[in-house]
C-alpha positions in Angstrom: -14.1 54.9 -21.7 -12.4 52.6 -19.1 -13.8 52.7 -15.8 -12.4 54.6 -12.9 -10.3 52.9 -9.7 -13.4 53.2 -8.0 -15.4 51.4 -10.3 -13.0 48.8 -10.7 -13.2 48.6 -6.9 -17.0 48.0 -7.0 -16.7 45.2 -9.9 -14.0 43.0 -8.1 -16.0 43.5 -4.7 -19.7 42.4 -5.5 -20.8 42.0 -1.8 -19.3 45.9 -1.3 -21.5 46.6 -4.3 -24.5 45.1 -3.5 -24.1 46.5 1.1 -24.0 50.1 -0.9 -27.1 49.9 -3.1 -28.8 48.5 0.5 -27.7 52.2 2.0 -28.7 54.0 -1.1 -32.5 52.4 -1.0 -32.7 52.8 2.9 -31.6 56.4 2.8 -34.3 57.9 1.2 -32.3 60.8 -0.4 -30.5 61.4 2.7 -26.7 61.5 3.3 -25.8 57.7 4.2 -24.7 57.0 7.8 -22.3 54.7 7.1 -21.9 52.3 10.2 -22.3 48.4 10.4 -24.9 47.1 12.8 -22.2 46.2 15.1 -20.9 49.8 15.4 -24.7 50.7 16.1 -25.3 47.5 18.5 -21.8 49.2 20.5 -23.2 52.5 20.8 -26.3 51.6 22.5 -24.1 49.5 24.8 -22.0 52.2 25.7 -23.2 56.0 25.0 -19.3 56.8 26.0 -18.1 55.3 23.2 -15.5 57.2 20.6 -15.5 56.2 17.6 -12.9 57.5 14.7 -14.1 59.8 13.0 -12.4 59.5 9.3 -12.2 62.4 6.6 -12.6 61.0 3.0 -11.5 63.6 0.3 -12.1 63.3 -3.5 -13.5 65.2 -5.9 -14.5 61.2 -7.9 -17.7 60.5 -6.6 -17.2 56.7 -7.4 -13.8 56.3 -5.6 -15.0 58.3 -2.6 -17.9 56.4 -2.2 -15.8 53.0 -2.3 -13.8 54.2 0.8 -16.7 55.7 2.5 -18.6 52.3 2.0 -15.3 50.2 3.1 -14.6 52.4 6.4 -18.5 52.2 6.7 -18.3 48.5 6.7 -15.4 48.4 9.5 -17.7 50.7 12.0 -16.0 54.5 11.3 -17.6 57.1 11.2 -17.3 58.7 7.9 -17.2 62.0 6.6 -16.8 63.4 3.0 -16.0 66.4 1.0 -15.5 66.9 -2.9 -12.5 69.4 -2.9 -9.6 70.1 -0.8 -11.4 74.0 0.0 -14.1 71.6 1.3 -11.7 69.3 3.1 -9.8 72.4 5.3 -13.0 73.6 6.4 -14.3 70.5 6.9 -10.8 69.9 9.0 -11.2 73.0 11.1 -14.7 72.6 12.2 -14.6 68.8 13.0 -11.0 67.8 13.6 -11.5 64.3 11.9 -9.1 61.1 13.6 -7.7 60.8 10.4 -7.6 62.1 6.6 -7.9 60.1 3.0 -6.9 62.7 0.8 -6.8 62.3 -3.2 -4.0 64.0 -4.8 -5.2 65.4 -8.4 -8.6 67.9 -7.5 -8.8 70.7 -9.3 -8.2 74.0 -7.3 -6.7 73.3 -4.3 -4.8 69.7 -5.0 -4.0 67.3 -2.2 -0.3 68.5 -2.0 -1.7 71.6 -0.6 -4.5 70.3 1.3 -1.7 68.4 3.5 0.5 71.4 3.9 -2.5 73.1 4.9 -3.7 70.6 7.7 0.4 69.7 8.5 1.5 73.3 9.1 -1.3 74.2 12.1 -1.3 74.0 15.6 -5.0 72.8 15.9 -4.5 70.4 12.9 -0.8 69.2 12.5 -1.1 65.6 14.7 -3.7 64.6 12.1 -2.5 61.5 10.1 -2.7 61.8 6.1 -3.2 59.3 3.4 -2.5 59.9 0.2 -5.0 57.7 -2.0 -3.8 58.5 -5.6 -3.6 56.7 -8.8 0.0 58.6 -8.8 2.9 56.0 -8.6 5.7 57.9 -9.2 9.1 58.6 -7.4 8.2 61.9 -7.2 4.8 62.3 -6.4 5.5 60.2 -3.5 8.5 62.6 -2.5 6.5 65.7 -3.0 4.2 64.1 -0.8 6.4 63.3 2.2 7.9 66.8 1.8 4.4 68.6 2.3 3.4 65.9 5.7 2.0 63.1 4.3 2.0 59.8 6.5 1.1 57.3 4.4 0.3 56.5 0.4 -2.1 53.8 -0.7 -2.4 53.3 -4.9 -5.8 53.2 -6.5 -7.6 50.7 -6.7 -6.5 49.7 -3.2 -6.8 46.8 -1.4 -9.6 46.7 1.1 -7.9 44.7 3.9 -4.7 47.4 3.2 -7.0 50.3 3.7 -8.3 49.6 6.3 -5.1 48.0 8.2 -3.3 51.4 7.3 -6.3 53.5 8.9 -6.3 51.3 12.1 -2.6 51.7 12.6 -2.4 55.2 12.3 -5.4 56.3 14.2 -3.8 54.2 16.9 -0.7 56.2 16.7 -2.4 59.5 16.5 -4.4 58.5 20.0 -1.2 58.1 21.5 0.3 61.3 19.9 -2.8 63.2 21.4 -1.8 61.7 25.3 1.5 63.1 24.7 0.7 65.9 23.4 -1.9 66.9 26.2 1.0 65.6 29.2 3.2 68.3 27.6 0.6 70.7 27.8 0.2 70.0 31.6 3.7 70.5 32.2 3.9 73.9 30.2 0.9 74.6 32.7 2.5 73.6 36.0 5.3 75.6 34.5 3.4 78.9 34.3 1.4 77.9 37.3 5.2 77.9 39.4 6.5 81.7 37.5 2.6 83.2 39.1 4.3 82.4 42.7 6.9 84.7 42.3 5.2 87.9 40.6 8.5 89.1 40.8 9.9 87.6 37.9 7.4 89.1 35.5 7.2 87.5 32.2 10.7 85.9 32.8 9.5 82.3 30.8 8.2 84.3 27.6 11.3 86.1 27.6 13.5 83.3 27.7 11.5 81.5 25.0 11.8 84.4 22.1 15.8 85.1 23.4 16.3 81.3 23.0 14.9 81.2 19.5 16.3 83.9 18.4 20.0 83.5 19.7 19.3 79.8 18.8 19.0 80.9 15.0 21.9 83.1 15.0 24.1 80.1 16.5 22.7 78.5 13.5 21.5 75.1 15.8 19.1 73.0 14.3 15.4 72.7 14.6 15.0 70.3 17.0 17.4 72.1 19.4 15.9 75.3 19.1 12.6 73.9 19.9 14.5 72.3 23.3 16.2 75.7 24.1 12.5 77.6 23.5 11.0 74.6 25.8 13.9 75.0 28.2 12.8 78.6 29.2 9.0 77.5 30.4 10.4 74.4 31.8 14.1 75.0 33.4 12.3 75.7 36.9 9.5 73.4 36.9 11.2 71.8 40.3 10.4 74.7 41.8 6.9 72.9 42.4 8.6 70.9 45.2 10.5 73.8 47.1 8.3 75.0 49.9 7.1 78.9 49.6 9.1 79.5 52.9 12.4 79.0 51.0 10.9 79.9 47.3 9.6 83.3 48.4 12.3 84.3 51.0 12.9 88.0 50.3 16.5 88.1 52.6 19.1 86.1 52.5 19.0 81.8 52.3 20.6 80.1 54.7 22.8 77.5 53.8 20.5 74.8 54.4 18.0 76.6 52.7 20.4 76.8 49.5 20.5 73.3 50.1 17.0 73.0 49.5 17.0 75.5 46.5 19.1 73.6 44.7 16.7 70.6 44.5 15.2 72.1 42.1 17.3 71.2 39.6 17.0 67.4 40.0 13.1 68.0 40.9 12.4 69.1 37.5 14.7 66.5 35.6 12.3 64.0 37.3 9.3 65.3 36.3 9.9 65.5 32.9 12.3 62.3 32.9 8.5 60.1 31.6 8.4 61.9 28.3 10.7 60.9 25.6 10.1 64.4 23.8 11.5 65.7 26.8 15.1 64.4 26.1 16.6 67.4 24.6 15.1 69.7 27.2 16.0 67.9 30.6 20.2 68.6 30.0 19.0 72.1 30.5 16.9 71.8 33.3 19.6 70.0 35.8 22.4 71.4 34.6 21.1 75.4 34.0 23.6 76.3 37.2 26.6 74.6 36.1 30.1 77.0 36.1 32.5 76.3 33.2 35.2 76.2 36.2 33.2 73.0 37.9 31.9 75.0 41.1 28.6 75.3 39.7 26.0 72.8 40.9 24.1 69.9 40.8 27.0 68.4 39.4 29.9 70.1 39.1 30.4 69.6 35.7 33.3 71.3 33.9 33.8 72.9 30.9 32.7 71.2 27.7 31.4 68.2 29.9 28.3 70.8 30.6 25.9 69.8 28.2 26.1 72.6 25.2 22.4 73.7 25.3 22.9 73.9 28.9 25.4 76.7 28.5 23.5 78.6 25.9 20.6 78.5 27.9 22.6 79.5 30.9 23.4 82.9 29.1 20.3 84.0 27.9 19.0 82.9 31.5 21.9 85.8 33.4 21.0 87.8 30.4 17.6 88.6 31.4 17.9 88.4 34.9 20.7 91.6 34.9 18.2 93.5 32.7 15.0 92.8 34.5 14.4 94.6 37.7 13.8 92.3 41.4 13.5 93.0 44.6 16.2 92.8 45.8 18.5 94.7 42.7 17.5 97.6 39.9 17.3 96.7 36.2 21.3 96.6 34.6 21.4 98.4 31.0 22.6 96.8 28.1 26.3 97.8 29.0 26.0 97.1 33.0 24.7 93.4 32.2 27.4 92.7 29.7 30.0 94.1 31.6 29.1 91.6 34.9 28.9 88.9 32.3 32.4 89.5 31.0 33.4 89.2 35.1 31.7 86.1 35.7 33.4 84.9 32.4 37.0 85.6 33.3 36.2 84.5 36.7 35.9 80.8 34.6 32.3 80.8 35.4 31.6 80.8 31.9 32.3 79.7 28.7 34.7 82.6 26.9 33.3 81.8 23.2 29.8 81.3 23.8 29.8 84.2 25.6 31.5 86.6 23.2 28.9 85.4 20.8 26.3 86.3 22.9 27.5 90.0 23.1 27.7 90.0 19.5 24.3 88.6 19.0 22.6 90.7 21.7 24.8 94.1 20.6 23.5 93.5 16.9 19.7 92.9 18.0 19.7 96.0 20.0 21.3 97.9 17.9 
């Protein structure tokens, strides 16, 4: 019988070989803590040090314990697990920096393994390497379809390995930073509706009505996602209007509309830093746009308002008219489409969009 890619590996690399019998005598039955002396020297030097922590999966005892031994080598630390059940718990309780998954385990293959990891909240920003001795067109499509990041062949190349894992841990770092600064936003954002207890649950309401009217206008993914972001975010300038003007219970003044309306621009600036932010910030400055161009902040006109902007718009009036304030009652269905049918033939709005949202809103309903 021929020997395995992880055999193969240990023949062509003697000193590899030779650094993994060392650990095996040293480790006196225990599991092998696979870090150079450097990586030890640096952790004495700095206790706040973060190392990777790298997940290696496959159910070939030989071809896991060439990665382990090679990631070992370059300071990681390494964990294992023999089966992809292993490798989602595994996953769950220790939320590795990165994942080498084999593709053909029995049970629970590496296809499923990545769908898994790719399709949760917790675990999704994870990179994925496929290590497989597959090299076919489809393989490699099946993978990219369940999530994958990244394919190396068996027997790989040592300075590809670990080139691969450096890039993409980088990458995931700075997917983590982003992640978190959107996080803080959708934060401020909640932190700005518990000011006005008025409003109720007005952002969580906006969110499910923009998904769902999103779906029926049959946009795509990505804008769905902007139109559900656009109802935590489309105030977030409220931050910099003072409570005096913000929490006014009579009338504004016209200066203080003045100030109101800074909101608008407020928020576009906040959220200008983050390029995942691009779909969403049409809809926070333009929100209060009229399809007639008196709308503000700049009196944009007709299809010149941005599209997203208009369909957020509606589901915005929408349940304002049917939630109750201080200063009005709650409208019924009929009351709040009716006053939406004025402001449309008034040219505040746009006539099509607007007739789809009363279909769309008189189906859900009824």
């Amino acid at each position: 019988m021929g020997l395995s890619p992880g055999e193969l590996m240990l023949e062509k690399n003697p000193e590899l070989s030779s650094w993994i019998k060392q650990k095996n005598a040293n480790s006196d039955g225990e599991s092998l803590d696979f870090k150079t002396p450097q990586a030890e020297s640096s952790q004495v030097n700095s206790s706040d040090l973060d190392l990777p922590k790298i997940l290696v999966v496959d159910d070939h005892a030989a071809s896991r314990m060439t990665a382990v031994a090679l990631l070992g080598m370059e300071g990681y630390e390494v964990i294992e697990a023999d089966s992809g059940l292993m490798a989602v718990d595994i996953v769950a309780q220790q939320q590795p920096d990165l994942v080498l998954l084999d593709v053909m385990m029995p049970g629970m293959d590496g296809f499923e393994v990545c769908q898994i990891l790719k399709q949760n909240e917790h675990t999704r920003l994870i990179p994925i390497i496929f290590i497989t001795a597959l090299n076919d067109r489809r393989s490699r499509i099946r993978g990219i379809e369940v999530g994958a990041d990244d394919f190396l062949t068996k027997p790989f190349d040592r300075v590809e390995l670990v080139a691969r894992v450096k890039s993409l841990v980088r990458q995931k770092r700075l997917n983590e930073d982003l992640d978190h600064a959107e996080k803080v936003l959708f934060s401020v954002a909640r932190a700005i509706e518990s000011r006005d207890p008025n409003t109720g649950d007005h952002c969580e309401r906006l969110v499910k009505l923009g998904q769902a009217f999103g779906e029926y206008l049959c946009l795509s993914r990505s804008q769905i996602r902007d139109l559900m972001w656009g109802g935590y975010l489309h105030d977030i300038g409220k931050v910099g209007i003072p409570d005096a003007v913000l929490l006014k219970k009579g009338k504004l003044t016209p200066e203080e509309w003045e100030i109101m309306r800074q909101h608008v621009s407020i928020g576009e600036k906040i959220c200008q830093p983050l390029r995942s932010m691009r779909g969403v910030i049409p809809i926070i400055r333009h929100h209060h746009e009229r399809w007639d161009g008196t709308g503000y902040p700049d009196g944009l006109q007709g299809n010149n308002i941005p599209y997203l902007a208009q369909v957020f718009q509606i589901i915005d009036i929408y349940d304002a008219l049917t939630s109750e304030r201080p200063y009005k009652r709650s409208f019924t269905l009929e009351e709040a489409l009716n006053i939406m049918r004025e402001e449309t033939n008034s040219g505040w709005r746009n006539p099509e969009l607007v007739q789809q949202f009363i279909d769309f809103i008189t189906t859900k309903v009824g």
